[in-house]
C-alpha positions as CSV (number, residue, x, y, z in Angstrom):
1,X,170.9,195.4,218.6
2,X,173.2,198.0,220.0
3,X,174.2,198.9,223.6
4,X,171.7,200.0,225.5
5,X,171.8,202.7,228.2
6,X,169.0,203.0,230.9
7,X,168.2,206.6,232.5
8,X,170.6,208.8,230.0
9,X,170.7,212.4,230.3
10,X,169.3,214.5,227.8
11,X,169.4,218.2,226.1
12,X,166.7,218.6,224.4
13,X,168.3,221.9,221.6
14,X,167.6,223.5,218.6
15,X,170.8,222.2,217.1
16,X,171.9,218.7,215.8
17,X,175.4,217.7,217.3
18,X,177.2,215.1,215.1
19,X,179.9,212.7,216.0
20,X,183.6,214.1,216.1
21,X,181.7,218.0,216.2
22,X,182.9,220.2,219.0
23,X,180.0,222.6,220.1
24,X,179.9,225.4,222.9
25,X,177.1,225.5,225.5
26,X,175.6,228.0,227.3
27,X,174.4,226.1,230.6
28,X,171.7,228.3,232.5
29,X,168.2,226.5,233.4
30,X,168.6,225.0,236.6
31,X,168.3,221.4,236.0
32,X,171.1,221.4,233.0
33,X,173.0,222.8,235.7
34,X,172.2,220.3,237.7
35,X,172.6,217.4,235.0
36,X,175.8,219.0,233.8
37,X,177.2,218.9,237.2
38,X,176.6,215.4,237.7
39,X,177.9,214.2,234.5
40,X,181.4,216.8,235.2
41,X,181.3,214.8,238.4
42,X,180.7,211.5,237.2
43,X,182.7,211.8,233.8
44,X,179.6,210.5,232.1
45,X,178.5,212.0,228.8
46,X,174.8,212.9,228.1
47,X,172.7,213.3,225.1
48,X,171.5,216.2,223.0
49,X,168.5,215.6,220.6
50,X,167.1,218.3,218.1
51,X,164.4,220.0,219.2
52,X,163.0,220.9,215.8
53,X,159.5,222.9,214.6
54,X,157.7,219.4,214.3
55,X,158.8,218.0,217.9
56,X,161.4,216.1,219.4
57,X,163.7,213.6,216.8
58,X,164.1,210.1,218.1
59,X,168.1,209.6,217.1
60,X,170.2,211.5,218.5
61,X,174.1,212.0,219.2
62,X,175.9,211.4,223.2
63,X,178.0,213.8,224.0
64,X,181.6,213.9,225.9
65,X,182.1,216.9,227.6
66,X,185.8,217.9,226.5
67,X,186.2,221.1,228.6
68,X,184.8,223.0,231.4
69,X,185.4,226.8,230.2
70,X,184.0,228.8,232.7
71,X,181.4,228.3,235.6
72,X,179.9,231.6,236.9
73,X,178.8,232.9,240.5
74,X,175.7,231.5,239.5
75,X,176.4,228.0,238.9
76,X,175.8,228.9,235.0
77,X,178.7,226.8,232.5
78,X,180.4,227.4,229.2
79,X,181.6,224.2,228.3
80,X,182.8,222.5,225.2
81,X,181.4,218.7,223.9
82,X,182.2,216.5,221.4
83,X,179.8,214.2,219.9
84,X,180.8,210.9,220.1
85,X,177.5,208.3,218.8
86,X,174.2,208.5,217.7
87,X,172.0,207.0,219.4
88,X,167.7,206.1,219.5
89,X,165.8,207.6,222.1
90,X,163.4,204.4,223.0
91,X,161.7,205.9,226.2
92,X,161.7,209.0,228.1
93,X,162.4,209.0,232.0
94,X,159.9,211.5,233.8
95,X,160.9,210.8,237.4
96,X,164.7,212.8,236.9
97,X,164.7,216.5,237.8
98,X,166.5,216.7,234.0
99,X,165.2,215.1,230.7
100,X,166.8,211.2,230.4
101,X,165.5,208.4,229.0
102,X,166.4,204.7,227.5
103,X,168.5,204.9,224.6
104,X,170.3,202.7,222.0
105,X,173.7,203.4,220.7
106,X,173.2,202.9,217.2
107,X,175.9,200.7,215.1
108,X,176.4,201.1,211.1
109,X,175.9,198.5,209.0
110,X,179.4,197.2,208.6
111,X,180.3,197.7,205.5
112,X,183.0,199.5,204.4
113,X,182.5,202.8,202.1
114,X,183.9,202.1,198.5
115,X,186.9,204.0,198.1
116,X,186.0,205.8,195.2
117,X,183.5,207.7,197.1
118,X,185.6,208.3,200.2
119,X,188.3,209.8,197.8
120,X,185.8,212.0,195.7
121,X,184.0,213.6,198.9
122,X,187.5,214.1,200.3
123,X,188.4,215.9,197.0
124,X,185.5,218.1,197.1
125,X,185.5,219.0,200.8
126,X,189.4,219.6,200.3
127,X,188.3,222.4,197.4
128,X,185.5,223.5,199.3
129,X,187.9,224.5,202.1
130,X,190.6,226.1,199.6
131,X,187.6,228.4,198.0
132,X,186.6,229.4,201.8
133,X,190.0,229.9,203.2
134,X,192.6,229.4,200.9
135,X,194.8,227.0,202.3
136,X,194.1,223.7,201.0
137,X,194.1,220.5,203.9
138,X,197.1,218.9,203.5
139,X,197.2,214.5,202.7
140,X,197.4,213.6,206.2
141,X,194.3,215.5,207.5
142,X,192.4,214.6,204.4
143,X,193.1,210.6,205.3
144,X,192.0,211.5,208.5
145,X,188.7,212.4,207.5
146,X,185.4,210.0,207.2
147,X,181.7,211.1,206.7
148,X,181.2,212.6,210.1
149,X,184.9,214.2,210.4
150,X,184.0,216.4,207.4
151,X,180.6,217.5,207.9
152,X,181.4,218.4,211.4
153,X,183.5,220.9,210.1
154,X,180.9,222.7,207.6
155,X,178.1,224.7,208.9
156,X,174.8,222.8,207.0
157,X,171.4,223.1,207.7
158,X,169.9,220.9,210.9
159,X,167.5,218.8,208.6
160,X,170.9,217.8,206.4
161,X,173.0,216.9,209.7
162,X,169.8,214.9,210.7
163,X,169.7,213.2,208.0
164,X,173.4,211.9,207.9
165,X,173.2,211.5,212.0
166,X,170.0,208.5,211.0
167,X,171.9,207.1,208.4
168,X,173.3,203.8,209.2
169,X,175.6,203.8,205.9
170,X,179.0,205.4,205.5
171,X,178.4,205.4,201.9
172,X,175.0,207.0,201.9
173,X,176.6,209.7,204.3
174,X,179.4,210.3,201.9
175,X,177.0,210.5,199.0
176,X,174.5,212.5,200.5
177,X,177.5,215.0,201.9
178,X,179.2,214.6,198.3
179,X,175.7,216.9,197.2
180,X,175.7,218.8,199.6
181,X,179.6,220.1,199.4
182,X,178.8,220.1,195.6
183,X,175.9,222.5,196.8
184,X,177.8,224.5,199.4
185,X,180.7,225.2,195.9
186,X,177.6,226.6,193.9
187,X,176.5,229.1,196.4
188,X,180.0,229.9,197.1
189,X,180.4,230.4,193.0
190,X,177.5,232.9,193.4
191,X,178.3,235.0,196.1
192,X,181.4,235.8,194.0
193,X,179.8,236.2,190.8
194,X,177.2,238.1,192.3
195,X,180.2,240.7,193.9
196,X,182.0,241.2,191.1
197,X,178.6,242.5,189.3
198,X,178.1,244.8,192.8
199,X,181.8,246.2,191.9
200,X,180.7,246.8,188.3
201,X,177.5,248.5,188.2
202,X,175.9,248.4,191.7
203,X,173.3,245.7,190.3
204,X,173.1,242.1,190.7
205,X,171.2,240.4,187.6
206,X,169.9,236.8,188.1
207,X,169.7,234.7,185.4
């Protein structure tokens, strides 16, 4: 069983924040105010948990806060985190003026990913980014690079961070990114087929 954390803070969004991802927030209800202040004061992370269409997920990812941007006349904050673990939201605390509740950091299951797979999804993300920007990673950032390091760098949909936030296995999180990168290459192949047909004869023909 993993560590366990009583009374946690908690944001409750409609994003999924991975480990190693650096996100901005926009801090304006009261009582984030209020929580964020306490955890600037008390350099303690918190917790954000996807608030998705079907209701609140149970794992979710604690949060360092790396910078404190801005804070407005209005106590509002622009401040940048960085996941650090997931965690499982076991209980909710309802006597905070913030969300909290009982959590437990969550541990993987120990083994290591098999190389081959590392290599291959560090080949194909390493691609991905030379298609997107042109400049290709160089060795040392690649090496660098696990599961979570690469898909907190790509923009994917919250139900695919979700799922590689629950997994417990760095070799199901590199297959399952492996698919989607593989994915990501395909829609990136269209959008350029699909311009060069624009440039041609103003018509886009899907086949």
């Amino acid at each position: 069983m993993g560590e366990l954390l009583e009374r946690f803070p908690l944001f409750p969004l409609g994003i999924v924040l991975l480990p190693e991802e650096v996100v901005p927030l926009h801090i304006f209800e009261e009582r984030y105010k209020l929580m964020i202040g306490q955890c600037l004061e008390e350099e303690r992370e918190f917790g954000i948990v996807w608030l998705s269409d079907s209701g609140l997920r149970d794992i979710g990812c604690s949060a360092a806060i790396t910078e404190l941007l801005e804070t407005l006349d209005d106590g509002r904050m622009n401040i940048l985190v960085r996941g650090t673990r997931p965690f499982r939201l076991l209980r909710r605390i309802e006597d905070l003026p913030y969300p909290a509740g009982d959590i437990e950091l969550l541990d993987d299951d120990g083994t290591d990913p098999a190389p081959a797979s590392l290599e291959e999804t560090r080949e194909r993300y390493a691609e991905l980014v030379e298609r997107l920007t042109e400049s290709r990673p160089d060795d040392a950032q690649l090496d660098s690079l696990g599961a979570y390091g690469i898909a907190a760098t790509i923009d994917f949909a919250h139900d695919a961070k979700q799922s590689l936030l629950e997994s417990r296995s760095e070799d199901e999180r590199l297959a399952m990114l492996s698919e989607l990168i593989s994915a990501a290459m395909k829609r990136v192949d269209y959008v350029e087929r699909a311009g060069e047909r624009a440039k041609s004869n103003g018509k886009i023909r899907f086949q």
